[in-house]
C-alpha positions in Angstrom: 128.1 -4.9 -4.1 131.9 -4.9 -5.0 132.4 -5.2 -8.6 135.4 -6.0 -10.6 135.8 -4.6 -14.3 136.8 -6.4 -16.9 137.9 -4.6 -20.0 137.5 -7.8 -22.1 133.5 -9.4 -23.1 133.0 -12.5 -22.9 132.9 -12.6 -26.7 136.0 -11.1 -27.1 137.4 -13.9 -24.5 136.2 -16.6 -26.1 137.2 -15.3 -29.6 140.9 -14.8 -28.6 140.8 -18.6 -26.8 139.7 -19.9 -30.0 142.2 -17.8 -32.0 145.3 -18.7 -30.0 144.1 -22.3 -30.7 143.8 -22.3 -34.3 146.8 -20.7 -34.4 149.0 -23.3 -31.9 147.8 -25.8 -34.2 148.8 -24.2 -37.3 152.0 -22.6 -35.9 153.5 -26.4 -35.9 151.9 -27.4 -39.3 154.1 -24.5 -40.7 156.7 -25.0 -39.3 157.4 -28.6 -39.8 156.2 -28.0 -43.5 159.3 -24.9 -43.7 161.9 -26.8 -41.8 161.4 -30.7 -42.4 160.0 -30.1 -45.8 162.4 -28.1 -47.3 164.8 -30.5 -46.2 163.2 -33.6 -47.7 161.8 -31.5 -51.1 165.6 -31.1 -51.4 166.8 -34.6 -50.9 164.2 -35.8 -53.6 165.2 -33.0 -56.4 168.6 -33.6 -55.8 168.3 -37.1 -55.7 165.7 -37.5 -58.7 168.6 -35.0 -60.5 171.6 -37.5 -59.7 169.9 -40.6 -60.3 169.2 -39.2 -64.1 172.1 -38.1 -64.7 174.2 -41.0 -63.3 171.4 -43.5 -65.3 172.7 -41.5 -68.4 176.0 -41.5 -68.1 176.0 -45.5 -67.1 173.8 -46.4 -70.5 176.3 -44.7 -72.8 179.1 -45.9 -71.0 177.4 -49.4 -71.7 177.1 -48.3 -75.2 180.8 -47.2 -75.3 181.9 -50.2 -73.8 180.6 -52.3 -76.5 181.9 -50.4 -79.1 185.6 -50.8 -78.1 185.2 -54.3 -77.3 183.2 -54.3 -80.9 186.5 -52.6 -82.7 189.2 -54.7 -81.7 187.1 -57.7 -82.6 186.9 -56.3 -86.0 190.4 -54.7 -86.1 192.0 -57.9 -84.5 190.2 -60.1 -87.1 192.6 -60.9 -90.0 189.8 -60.6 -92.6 188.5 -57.6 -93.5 186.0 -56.1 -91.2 182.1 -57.3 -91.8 179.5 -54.5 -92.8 177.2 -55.3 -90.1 180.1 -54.9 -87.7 181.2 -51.7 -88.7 177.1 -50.6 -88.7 177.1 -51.7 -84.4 180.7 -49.6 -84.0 178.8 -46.7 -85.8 175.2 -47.2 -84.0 176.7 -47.6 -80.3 179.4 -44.8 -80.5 176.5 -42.8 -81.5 174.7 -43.5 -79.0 177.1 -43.2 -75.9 178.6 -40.2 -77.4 175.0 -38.0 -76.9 173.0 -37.5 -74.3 170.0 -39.8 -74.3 167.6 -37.6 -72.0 167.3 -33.7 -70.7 168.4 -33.4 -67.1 168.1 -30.6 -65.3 171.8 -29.7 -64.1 170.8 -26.8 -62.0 169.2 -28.4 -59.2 173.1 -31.0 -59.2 176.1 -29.5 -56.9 178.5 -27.0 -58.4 181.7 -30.0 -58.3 179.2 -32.6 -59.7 178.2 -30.6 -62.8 181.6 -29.8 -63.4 182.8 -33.8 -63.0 179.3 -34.8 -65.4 180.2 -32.2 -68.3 183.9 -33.4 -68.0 182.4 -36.8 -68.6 180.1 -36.3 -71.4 182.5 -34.2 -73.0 184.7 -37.6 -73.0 182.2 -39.5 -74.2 181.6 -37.2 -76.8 185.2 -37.6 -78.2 185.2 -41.4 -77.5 182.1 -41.9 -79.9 183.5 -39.7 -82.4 187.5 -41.6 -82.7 184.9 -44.8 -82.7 182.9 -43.3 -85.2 186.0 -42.5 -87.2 187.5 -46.0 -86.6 184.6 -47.3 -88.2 184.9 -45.1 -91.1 189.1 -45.8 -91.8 187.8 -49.8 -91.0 185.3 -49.1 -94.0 187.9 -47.9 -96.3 190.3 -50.5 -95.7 192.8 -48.7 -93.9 192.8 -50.7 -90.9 196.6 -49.6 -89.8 195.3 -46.4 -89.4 191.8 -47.4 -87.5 194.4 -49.6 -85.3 196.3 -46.1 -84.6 192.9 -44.6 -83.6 191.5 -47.2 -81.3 194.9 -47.7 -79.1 193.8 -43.3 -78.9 190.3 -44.5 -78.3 191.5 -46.8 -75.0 193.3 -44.0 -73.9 189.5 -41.8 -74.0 187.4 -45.2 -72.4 189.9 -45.0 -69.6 189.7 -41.4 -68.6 185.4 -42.1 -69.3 186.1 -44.7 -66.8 187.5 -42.3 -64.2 185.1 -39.6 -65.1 182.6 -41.8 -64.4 183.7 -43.4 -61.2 184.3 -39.6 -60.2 180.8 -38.4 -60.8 179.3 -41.9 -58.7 181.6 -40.5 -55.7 180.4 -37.5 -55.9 176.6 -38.2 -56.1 177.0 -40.4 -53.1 178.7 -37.7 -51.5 175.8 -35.3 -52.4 172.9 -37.2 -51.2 174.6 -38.3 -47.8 175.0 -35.1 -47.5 171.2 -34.2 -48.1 170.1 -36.7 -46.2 171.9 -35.7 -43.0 170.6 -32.3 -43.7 167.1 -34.3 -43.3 168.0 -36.0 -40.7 169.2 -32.7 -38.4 166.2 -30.8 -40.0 164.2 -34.0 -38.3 165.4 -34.1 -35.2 165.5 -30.0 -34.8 161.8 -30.4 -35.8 161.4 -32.6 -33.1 162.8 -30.6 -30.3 160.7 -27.8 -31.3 157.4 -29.6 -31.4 158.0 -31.2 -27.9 159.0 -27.7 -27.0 155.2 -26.3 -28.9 153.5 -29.5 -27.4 155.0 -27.9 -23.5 153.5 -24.6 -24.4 150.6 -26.3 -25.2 150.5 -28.0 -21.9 150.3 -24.8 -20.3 147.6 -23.2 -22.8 145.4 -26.1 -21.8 144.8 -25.5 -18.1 145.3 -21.8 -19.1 142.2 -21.5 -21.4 140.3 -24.2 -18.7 140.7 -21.6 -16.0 140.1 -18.6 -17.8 136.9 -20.6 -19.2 135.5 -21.5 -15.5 136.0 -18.5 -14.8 134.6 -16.5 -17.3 131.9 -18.5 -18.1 131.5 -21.5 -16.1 131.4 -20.5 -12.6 129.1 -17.5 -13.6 126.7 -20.0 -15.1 126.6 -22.1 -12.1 125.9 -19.2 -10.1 123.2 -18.1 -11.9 122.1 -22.3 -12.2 122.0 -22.3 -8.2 120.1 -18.6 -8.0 117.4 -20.1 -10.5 117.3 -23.6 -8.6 116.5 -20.8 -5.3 114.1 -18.8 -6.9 112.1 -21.9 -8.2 111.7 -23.0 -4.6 110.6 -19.8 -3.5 113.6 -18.0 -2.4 112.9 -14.3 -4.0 115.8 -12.2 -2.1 118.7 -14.7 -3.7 121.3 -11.8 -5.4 123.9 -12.6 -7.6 127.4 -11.2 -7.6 128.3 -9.5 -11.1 132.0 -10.0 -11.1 132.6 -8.6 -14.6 131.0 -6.2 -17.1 131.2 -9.1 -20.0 127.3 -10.4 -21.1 127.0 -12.8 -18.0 127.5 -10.1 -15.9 125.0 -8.1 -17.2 123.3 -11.5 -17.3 123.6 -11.3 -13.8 122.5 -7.7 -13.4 118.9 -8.8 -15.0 118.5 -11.5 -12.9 118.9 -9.1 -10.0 116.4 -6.9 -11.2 114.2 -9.7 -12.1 114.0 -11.0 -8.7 113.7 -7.6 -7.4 110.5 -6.8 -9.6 109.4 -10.4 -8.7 109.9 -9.9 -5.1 107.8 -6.3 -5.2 105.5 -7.4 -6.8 104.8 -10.8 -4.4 104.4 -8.8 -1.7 101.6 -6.2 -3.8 100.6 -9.7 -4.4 100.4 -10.4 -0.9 98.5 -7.6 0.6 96.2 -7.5 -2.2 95.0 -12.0 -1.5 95.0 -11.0 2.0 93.1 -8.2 1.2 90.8 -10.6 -0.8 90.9 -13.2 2.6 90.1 -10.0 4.5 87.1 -8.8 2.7 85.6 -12.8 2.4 85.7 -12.6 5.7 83.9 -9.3 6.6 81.5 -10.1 3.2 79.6 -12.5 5.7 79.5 -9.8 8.7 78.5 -7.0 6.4 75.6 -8.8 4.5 74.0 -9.9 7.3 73.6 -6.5 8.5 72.5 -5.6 4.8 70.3 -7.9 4.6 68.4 -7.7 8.2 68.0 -3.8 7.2 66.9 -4.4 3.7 64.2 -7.3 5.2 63.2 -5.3 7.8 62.2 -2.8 5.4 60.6 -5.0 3.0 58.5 -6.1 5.6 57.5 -2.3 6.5 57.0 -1.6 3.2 54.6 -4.7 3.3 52.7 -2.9 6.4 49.7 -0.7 4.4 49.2 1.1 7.6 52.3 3.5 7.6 52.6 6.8 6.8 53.7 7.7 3.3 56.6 10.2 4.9 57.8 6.6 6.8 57.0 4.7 3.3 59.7 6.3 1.4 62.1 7.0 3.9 61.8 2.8 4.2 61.9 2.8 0.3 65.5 5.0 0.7 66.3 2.6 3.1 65.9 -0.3 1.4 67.6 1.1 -2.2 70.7 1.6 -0.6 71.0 -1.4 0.8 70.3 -3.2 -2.1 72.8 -1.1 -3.9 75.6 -1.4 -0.9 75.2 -5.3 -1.6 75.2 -5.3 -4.8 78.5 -3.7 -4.6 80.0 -6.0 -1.9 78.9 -9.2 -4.3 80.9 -7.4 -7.1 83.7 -7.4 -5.1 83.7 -10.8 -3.6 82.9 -11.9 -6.7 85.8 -10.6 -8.5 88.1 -11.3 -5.5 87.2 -14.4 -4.8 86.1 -16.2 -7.6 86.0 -19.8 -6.8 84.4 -20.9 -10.2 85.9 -20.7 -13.7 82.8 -22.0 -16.5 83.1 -21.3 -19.6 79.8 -20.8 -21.4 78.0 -18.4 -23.5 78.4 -14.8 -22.4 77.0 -11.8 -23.1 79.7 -8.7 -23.0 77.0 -5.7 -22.3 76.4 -7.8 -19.2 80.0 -8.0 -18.1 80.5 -4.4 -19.4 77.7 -3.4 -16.7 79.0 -6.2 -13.9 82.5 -4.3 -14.8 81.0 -0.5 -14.3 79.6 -1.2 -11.0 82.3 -2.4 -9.4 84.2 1.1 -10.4 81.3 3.4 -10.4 81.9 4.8 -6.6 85.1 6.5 -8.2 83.1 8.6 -10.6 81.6 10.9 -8.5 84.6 11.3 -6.9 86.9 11.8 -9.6 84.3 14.1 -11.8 84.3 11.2 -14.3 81.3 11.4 -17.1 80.7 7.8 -18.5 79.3 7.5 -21.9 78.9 5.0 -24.9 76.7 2.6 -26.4 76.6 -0.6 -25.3 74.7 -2.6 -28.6 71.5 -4.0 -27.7 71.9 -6.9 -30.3 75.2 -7.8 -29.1 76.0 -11.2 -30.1 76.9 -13.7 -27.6 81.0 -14.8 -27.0 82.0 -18.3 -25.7 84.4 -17.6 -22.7 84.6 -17.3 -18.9 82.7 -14.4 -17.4 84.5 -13.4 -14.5 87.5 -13.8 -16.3 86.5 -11.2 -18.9 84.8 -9.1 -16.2 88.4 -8.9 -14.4 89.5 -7.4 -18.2 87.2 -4.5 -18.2 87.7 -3.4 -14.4 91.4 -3.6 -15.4 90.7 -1.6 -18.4 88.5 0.3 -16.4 90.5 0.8 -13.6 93.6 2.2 -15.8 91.5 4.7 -17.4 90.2 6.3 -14.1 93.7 6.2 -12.7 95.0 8.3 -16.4 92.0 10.9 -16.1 92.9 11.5 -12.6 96.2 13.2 -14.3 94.3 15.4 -15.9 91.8 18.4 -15.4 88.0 18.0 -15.9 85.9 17.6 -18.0 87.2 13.8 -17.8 85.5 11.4 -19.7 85.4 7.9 -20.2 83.5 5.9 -22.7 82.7 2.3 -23.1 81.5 1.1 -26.5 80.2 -2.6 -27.4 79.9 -4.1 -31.2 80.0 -6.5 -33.4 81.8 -6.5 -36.5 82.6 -9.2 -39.0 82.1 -12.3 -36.9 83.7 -10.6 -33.9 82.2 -8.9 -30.6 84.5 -5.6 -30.3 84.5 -3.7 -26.4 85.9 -0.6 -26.8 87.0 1.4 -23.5 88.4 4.7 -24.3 89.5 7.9 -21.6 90.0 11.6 -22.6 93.0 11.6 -20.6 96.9 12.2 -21.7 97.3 8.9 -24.0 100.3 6.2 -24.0 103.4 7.8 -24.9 105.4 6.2 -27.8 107.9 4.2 -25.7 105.8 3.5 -23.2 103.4 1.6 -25.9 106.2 -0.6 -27.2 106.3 -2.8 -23.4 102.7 -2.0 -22.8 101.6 -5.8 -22.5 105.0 -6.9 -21.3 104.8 -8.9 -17.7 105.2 -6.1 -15.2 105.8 -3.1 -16.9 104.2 -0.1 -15.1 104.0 3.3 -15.2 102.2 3.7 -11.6 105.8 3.1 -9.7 104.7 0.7 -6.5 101.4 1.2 -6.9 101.1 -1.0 -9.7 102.0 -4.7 -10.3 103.0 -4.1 -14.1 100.5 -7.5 -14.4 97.4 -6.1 -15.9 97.3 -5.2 -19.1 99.7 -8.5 -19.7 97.2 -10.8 -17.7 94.2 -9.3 -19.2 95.5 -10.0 -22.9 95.9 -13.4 -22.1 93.0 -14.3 -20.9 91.7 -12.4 -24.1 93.7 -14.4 -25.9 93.3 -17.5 -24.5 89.4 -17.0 -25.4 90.4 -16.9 -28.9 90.6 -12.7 -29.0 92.6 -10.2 -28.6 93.6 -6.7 -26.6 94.9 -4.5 -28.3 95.8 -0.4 -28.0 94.3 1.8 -30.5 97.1 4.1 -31.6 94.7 6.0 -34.1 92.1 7.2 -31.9 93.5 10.4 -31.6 94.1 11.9 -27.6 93.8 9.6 -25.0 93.8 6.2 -24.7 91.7 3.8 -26.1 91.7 0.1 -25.8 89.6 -2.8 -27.9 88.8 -6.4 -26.6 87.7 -8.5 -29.5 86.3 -12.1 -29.5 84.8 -14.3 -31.9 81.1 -14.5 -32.3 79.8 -17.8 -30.5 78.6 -20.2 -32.5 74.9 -21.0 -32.4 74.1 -24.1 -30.2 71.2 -26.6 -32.4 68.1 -25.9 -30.2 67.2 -29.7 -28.1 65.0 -31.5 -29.2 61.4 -30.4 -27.3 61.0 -33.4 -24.3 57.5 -34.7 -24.2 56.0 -33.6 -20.6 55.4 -37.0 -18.5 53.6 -37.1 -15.5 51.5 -33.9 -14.1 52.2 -30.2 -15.3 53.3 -27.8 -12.5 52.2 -24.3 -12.4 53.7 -21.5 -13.6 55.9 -19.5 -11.6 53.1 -16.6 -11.2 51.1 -18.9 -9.8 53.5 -20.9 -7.4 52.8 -20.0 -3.2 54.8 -20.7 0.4 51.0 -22.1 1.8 51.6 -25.1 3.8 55.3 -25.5 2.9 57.7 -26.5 6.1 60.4 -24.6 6.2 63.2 -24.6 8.8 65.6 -21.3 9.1 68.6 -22.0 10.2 71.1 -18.9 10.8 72.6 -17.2 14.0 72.0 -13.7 13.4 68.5 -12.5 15.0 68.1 -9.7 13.0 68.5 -12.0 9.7 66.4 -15.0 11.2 63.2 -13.1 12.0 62.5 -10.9 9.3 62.8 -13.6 7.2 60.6 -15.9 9.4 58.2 -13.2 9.7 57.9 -12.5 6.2 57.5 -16.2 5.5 55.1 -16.5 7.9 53.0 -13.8 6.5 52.6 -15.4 3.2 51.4 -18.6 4.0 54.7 -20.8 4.9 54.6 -22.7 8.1 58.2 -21.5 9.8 60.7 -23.4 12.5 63.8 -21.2 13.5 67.2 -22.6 14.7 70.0 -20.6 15.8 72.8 -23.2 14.3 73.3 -26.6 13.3 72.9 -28.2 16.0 70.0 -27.2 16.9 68.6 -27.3 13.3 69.6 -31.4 13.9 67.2 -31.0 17.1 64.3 -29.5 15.1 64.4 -32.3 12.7 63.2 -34.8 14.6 59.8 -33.1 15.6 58.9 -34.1 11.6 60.3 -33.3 7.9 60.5 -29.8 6.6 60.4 -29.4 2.7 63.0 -26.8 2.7 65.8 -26.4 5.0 67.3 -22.7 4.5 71.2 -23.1 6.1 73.6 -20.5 6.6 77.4 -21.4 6.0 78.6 -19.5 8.4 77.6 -20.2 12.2 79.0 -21.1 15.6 79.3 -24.6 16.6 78.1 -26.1 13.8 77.8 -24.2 10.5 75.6 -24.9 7.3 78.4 -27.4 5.3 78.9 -29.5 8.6 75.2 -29.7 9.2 74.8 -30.4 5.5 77.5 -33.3 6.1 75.7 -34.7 9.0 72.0 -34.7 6.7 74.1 -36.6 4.0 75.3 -38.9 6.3 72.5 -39.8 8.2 68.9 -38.1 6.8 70.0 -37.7 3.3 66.3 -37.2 2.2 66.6 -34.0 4.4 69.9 -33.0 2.9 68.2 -33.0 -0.5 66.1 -30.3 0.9 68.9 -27.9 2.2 69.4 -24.4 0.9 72.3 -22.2 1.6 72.3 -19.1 2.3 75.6 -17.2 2.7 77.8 -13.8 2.5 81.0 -16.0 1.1 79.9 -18.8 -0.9 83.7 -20.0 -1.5 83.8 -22.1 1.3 81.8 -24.7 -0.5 84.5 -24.6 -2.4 87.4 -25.5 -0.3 88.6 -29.3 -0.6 86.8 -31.8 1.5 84.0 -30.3 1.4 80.6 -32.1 -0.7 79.7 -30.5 -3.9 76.5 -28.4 -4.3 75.0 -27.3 -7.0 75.0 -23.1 -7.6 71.2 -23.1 -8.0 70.7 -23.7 -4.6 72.9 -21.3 -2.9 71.7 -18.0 -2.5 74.1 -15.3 -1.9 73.2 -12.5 0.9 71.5 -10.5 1.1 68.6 -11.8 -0.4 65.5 -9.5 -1.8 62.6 -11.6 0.3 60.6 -11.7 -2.8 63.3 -13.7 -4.5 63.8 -15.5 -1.5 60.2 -16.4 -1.2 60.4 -17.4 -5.0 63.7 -19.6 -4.8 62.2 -21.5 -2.1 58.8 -22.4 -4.0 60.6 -23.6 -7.2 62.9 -25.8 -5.1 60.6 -26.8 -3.2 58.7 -27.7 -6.4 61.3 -29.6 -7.7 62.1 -31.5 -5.0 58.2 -32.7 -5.2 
């Protein structure tokens, strides 16, 4: 897979792409606040200065003004001047010959300060002759205050100039600042139109780099995700760059690579389960045609006691080979999930015998105390009994790394409202890093051998009964691990029911005499020791080799039980069964099934039947004998 490196992560990217932004958009900020800003804080300081001074200069010339025109009325009055007119001349010379307000002269042009000191300087001198005028008026010496205001028109002319001078040059100054705006504007403008084109090209810049950083990764991976939910395992996705997606990408590979391994272990092990459902059948009619055979010899008190045990032998391993093969189909093949009360020594035991046969084997001792008052748990049997072979299973598979004495130990107990199943191995333990993904989905230490599934699987279904699976780091070497779930609680005993009608016997005293009873199964060898047996204590027996010729035997007369096998040519025990329903349905109530693979009652179509009237092969014939009678009993 060709792979292209990328110094950059995708954090780094993005963090730059958001950077560059944030500074685009506050490049123009500043530089519109430096350029057009400075030009227009200039224009206001230097015109708030002007306008101040120019406000000044204009209300003492006002005041000046007045107190010329107010001298020659008093000097070109022939009486002698009046008080009150000689207190104005004082008051407005005074006040146009000082400044009437602070103005800051600094931030005025270098000619215009010089042109607005030359003018209050003149205004200065102009209230002081008018001040003085007013003074030689006072006196009486008007000749003399005539002398001194022709002087003082001399001064309000050149305050005229001044002043006219220093308007000139203010409106000089602000045009001036106000072009400076003006090309401080319009340089601002080319620049931002100049930014705004840079940011044209940032835009589809940062899009592309974006699609293909980020988006076009993410759709990848969206499509590989949409593949693998519809079953595609071997979709692979390209890691173009080293950033997080990439390794993003990486994961998903290896993801889909775990998940595809582990569909095909998957695989092989339900066909291994179709597989052995379908020999199960095969197998236990051989089992159980051996072990009726030599019930029936043992039943003979004529043979020898050499021949006796040698059918005893016979008939012990039988047993035991079918009690295997039902372990195994029922753990394999489990078409049943019921929740109920269980006990766990029972599960513990159910658990040990499907894994015994690698004890001898593997040198294995198996010790422990299974609690005799073991409380009972609420959950789903097979369910747990799939936790313990798991448990099981994994400890055999870690002693087998080590040398004997290997040992294995299986505790039960209960403990502060809990029911605690300890299984424990003397083998090499869980190393440290290996326990921290121990119950992670399809972590493994077996390589291909193992799914990675177990331990995960098995502590949720713990879980999901309201325990726990846990590994017990303390308990020293080896490895030990502890199921816990709560205590059932105690159901309220029913109410006793009041017996109506006709008590029936008790089971010790129940018996086949004159029952009717129609065997329907294929295999010879099964058929006949059954019938014979039958026959021999008491039952009246009709054999049919299938289905249909089971329908055949049922119209010589009613049988009170019909004993079908599932599995037979032409027309097997749930199509018979069908046919009874449809058309004798009296005799269908009568039908037991007897079968090596019970899960085809299971399979959708097919009616429902009730568990207690299936019995699973092979059969001891004294159970056989005593199913039948209580059936038959209750269908009375």
């Amino acid at each position: 897979m060709l792979v292209v490196r990328s110094a950059l992560s995708l954090r780094i990217v993005l963090l730059l792409l958001v950077l560059g932004a944030a500074l685009y958009a506050a490049g123009l900020s500043i530089y519109l606040t430096l350029s057009v800003g400075r030009a227009a804080a200039s224009l206001g300081e230097g015109a708030e200065a002007v306008v101040y001074q120019l406000e000044d200069l204009t209300h003492r010339h006002h005041a000046l003004d007045r107190a010329v025109t107010e001298a020659h009325r008093a000097l070109d009055w022939p009486a002698a001047p009046d008080a009150s007119a000689l207190r104005l001349i004082r008051t407005l010379a005074a006040a146009g010959g000082t400044r009437s307000r602070a103005v800051a002269f600094a931030k005025m042009p270098e000619v215009m300060r010089v042109e607005a000191a030359r003018t209050d300087e003149r205004m200065s001198r102009l209230g002081d002759t008018l001040t003085e005028i007013a003074a030689l008026a006072d006196l009486g010496r008007k000749g003399a205050a005539r002398e001194q205001l022709r002087a003082a028109d001399s001064l309000h002319d050149l305050v005229d100039e001044s002043l006219a001078a220093s308007g000139d040059l203010a409106r000089a100054d602000l045009l001036d600042r106000q072009r400076a705006l003006q090309a401080a504007t319009t340089q601002a403008s080319r620049v931002a139109l100049a930014w705004l084109a840079i940011g044209a090209l940032f835009v589809p810049l940062s899009f592309l780099i974006v699609r293909r950083r980020v988006v076009r990764p993410l759709e990848t991976l969206e499509h590989a995700l949409v593949r693998v939910a519809e079953g595609d395992l071997t979709v692979q996705v390209e890691a173009v760059h080293t950033d997080e997606l990439g390794r993003l990408a990486e994961h998903f590979n290896e993801m889909t690579r775990v998940l595809r391994d582990r569909a095909e272990g998957q695989g092989r092990f339900a066909a291994a389960g179709e597989l052995l459902a379908g020999v199960a059948h095969e197998v236990n009619n051989p089992l159980m045609a051996i072990a009726a055979h030599a019930e029936n010899r043992l039943a003979d008190p004529t043979i020898a006691e050499e021949q006796r045990g040698e059918m005893t032998q016979i008939l012990r391993q039988a047993r035991r080979a079918s009690k295997l093969l039902r372990g195994l189909l029922r753990f394999v093949r489990a078409t049943e999930h019921e929740v109920g009360r269980v006990n766990l020594n029972d599960v513990v035991r159910g658990a040990l015998d499907l894994v015994s046969y690698r004890f001898g084997v593997d040198e294995i001792t198996v010790g422990g105390r299974l609690d005799p008052a073991l409380p009972a748990v609420q959950g789903d049997a097979i369910k747990l009994e799939q936790v313990l072979v798991n448990l099981l299973s994994n400890a055999i598979e870690a002693l087998r790394g080590v040398d004997p004495p290997r040992r294995l130990t299986v505790d039960t107990w209960a403990q502060e409202g809990r029911v605690l199943v300890a299984v424990e191995d003397s083998g090499r333990g869980v190393a440290a890093e290996v326990a921290t993904r121990l119950f992670r989905p399809f972590a493994t230490t077996k390589g291909r051998r193992g799914t990675g599934l177990g331990l995960y699987i098995s502590r949720q279904i713990a879980r999901e009964a309201g325990g726990d699976l846990v590994l017990d780091a303390a308990s020293g070497r080896g490895a030990r691990f502890v199921v816990s779930l709560p205590v059932a609680a105690v159901p309220e005993p029913a109410p006793a029911a009041r017996p109506s009608g006709p008590q029936r016997a008790p089971p010790g005293g129940m018996s086949l005499r004159d029952l009717r009873i129609l065997i329907v199964d294929d295999e010879d060898a099964v058929r006949r020791p059954m019938a014979k047996y039958l026959t021999r204590r008491g039952a009246q027996v009709t054999e049919a080799h299938d289905g249909e010729a089971a329908l055949a035997r049922l119209r010589d007369g009613p049988f009170d039980v019909i004993l079908a096998d599932l599995r037979m040519p032409r027309m097997g025990g749930v199509e018979l069964y069908a046919r009874l329903e449809q058309a004798h349905p009296e005799a269908a109530a009568r039908v037991l099934f007897l079968s090596g693979d019970i899960s085809q009652l299971a399979e959708p179509g097919n009616t429902p039947v009730a568990r207690e009237r299936v019995l699973v092969k092979p059969v001891e014939l004294s159970e056989l004998e005593r199913r039948i009678v209580e059936f038959a009993l209750d269908r009375a």
